[in-house]
FIVORO-719380 format. One record per residue: x, y, z of N, C-alpha, C in turn. Coordinates in steps of 0.05 Angstrom, whole numbers, always signed. Each point is the difference from the previous one (the first is absolute). Layout:
+--------+--------+--------+--------+--------+--------+--------+--------+--------+
:    n_x :    n_y :    n_z :   ca_x :   ca_y :   ca_z :    c_x :    c_y :    c_z :
+--------+--------+--------+--------+--------+--------+--------+--------+--------+
:      X :      Y :      Z :      X :      Y :      Z :      X :      Y :      Z :
...
+--------+--------+--------+--------+--------+--------+--------+--------+--------+
This chain:
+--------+--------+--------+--------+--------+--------+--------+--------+--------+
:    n_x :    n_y :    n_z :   ca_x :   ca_y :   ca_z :    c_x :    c_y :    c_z :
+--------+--------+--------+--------+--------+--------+--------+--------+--------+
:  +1615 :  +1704 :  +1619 :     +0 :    +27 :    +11 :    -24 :    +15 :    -10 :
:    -15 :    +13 :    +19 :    -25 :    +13 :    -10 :     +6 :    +26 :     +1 :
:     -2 :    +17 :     -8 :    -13 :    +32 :     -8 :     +5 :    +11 :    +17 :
:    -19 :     -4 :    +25 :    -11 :     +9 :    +23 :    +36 :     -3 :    +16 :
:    +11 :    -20 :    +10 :    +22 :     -9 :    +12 :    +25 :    +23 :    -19 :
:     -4 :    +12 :    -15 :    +21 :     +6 :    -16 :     -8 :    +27 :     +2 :
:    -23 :     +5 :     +6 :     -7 :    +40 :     -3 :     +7 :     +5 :    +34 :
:    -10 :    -25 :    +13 :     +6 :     +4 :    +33 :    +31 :     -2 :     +3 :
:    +19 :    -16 :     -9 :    +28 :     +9 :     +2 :     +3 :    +34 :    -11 :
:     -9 :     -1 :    -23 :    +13 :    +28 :     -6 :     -8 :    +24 :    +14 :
:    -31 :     +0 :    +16 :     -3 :    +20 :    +16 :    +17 :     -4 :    +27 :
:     +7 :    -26 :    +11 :    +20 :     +1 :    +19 :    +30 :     +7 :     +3 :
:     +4 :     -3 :    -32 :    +32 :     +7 :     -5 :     -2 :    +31 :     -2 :
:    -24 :     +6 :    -15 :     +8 :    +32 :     -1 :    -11 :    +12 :    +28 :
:    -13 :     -1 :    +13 :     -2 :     +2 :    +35 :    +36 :    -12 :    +20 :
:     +9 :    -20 :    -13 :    +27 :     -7 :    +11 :    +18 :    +22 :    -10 :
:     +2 :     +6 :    -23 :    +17 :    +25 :    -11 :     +4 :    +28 :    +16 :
:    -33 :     +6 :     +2 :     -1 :    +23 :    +12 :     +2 :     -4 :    +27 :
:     +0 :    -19 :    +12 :     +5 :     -4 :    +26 :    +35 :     +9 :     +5 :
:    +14 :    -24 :    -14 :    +33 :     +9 :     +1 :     +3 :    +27 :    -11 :
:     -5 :    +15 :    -20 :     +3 :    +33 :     -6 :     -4 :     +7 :    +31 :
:    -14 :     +0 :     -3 :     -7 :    +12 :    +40 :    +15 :     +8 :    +15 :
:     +1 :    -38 :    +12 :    +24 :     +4 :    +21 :    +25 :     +3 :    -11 :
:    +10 :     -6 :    -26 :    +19 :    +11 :     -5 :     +8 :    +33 :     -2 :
:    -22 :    +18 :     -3 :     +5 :    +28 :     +6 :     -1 :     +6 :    +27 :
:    -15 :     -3 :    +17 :     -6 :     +7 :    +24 :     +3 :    -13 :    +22 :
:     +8 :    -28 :     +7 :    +10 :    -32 :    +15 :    +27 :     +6 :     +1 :
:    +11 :     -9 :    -23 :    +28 :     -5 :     +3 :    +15 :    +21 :     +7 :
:     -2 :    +22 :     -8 :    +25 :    +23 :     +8 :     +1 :     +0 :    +31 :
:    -24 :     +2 :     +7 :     +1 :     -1 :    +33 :    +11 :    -21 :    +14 :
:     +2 :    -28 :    -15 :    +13 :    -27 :    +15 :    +27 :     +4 :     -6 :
:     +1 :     +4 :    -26 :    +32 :    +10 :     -6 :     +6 :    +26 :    +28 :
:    -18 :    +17 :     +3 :    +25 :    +23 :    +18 :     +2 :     -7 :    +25 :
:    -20 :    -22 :     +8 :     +4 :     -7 :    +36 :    +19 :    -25 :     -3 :
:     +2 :    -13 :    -22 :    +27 :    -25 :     +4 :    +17 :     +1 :     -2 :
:     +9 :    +36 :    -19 :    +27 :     +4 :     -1 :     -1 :    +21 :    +34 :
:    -24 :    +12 :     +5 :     +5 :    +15 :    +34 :    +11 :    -27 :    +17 :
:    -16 :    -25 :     -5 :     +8 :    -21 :    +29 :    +25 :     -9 :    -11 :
:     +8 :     +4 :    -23 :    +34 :     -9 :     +5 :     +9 :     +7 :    +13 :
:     +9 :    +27 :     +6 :    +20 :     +6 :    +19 :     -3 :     -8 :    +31 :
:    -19 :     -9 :     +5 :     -8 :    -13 :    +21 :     -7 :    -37 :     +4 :
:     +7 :     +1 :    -18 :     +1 :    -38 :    -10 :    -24 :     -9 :     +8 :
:    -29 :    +16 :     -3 :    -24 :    -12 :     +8 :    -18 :     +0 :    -26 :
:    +16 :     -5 :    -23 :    -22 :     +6 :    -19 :    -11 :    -15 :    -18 :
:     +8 :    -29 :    +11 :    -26 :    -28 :     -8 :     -8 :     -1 :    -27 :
:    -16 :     +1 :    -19 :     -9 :    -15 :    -25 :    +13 :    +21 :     -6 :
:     +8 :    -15 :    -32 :     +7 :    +25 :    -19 :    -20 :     +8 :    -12 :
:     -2 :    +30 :     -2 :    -24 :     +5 :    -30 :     -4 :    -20 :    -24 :
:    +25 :     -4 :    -14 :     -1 :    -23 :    -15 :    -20 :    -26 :     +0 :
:     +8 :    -13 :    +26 :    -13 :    -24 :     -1 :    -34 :     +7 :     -2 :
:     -7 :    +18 :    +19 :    -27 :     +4 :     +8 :    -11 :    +14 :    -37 :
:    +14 :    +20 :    -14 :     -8 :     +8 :    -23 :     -9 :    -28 :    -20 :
:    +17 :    -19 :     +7 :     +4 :    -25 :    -26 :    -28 :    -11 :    +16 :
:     -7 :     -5 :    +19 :    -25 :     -9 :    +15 :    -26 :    +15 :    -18 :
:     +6 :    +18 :     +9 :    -18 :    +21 :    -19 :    -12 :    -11 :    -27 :
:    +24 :     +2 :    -19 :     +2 :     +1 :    -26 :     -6 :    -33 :    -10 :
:    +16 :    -24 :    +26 :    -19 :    -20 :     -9 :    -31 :    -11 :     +8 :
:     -6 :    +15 :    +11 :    -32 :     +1 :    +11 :    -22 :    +26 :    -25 :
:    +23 :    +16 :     -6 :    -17 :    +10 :    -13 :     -1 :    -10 :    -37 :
:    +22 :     -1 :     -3 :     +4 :    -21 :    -26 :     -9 :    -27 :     -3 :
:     -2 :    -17 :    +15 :     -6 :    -27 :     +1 :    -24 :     -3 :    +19 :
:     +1 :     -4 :    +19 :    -29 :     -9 :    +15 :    -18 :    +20 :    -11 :
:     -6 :    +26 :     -4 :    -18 :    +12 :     -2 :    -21 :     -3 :    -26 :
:    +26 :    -16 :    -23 :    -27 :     -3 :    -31 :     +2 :    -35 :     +2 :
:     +6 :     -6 :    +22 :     -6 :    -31 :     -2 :    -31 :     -3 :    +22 :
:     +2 :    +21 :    +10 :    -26 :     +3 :    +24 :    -25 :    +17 :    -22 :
:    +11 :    +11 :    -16 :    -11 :    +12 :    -15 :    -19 :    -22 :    -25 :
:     +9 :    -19 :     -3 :     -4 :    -22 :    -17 :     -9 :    -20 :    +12 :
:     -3 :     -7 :    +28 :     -9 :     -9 :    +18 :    -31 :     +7 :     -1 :
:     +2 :    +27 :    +13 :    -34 :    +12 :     +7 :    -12 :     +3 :    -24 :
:     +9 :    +12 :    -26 :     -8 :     +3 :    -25 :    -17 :    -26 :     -8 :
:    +17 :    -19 :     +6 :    -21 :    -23 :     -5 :    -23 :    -13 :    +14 :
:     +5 :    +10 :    +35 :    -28 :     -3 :    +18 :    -11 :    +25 :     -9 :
:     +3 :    +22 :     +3 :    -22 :    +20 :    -17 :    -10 :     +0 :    -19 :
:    +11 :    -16 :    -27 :    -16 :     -9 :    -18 :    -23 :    -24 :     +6 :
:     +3 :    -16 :    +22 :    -18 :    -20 :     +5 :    -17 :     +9 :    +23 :
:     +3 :    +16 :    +17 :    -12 :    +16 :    +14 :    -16 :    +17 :     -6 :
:     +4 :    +15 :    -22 :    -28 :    +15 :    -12 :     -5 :     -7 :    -33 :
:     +4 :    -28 :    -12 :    -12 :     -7 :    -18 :    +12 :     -4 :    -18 :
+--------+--------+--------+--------+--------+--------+--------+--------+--------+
C-alpha cells in the first residue's frame, strides 16, 4: 500500500461522507413524503430505504476504494 492510494481513499471517503450528509438532509425527506403520498394510492415503488442504503453503500465503499484506485494512477501520472 502506498501513501498516495491511502491519501486518495481518504479524500474520497471524506467527499463520500459529505455526499451522504447531503442527501441525507435534503434527498431523503422528500422520498420519504412522496412514498408515504403514493401509499394511499398503491403506486409508490422503491422504498426510501433501499435507494438510501444504495447511497450509503456507494458512498462508504466504492467511493475510497476509487479513491485508492486513482490515488495511485495520479501518483504515476504526475511523478
Amino acid at each position: 500500500m502506498s501513501f498516495a492510494g491511502l491519501v486518495g481513499a481518504l479524500v474520497f471517503l471524506a467527499i463520500g461522507i459529505a455526499e451522504l450528509a447531503l442527501v441525507n438532509r435534503s434527498v431523503y425527506p422528500s422520498l420519504r413524503w412522496r412514498y408515504e403520498k403514493a401509499k394511499t394510492t398503491q403506486s409508490q415503488g422503491v422504498r426510501p430505504s433501499t435507494i438510501m442504503a444504495l447511497i450509503k453503500f456507494q458512498s462508504l465503499i466504492v467511493m475510497p476504494v476509487l479513491g485508492f484506485v486513482l490515488g495511485e494512477r495520479m501518483k504515476s501520472i504526475l511523478g
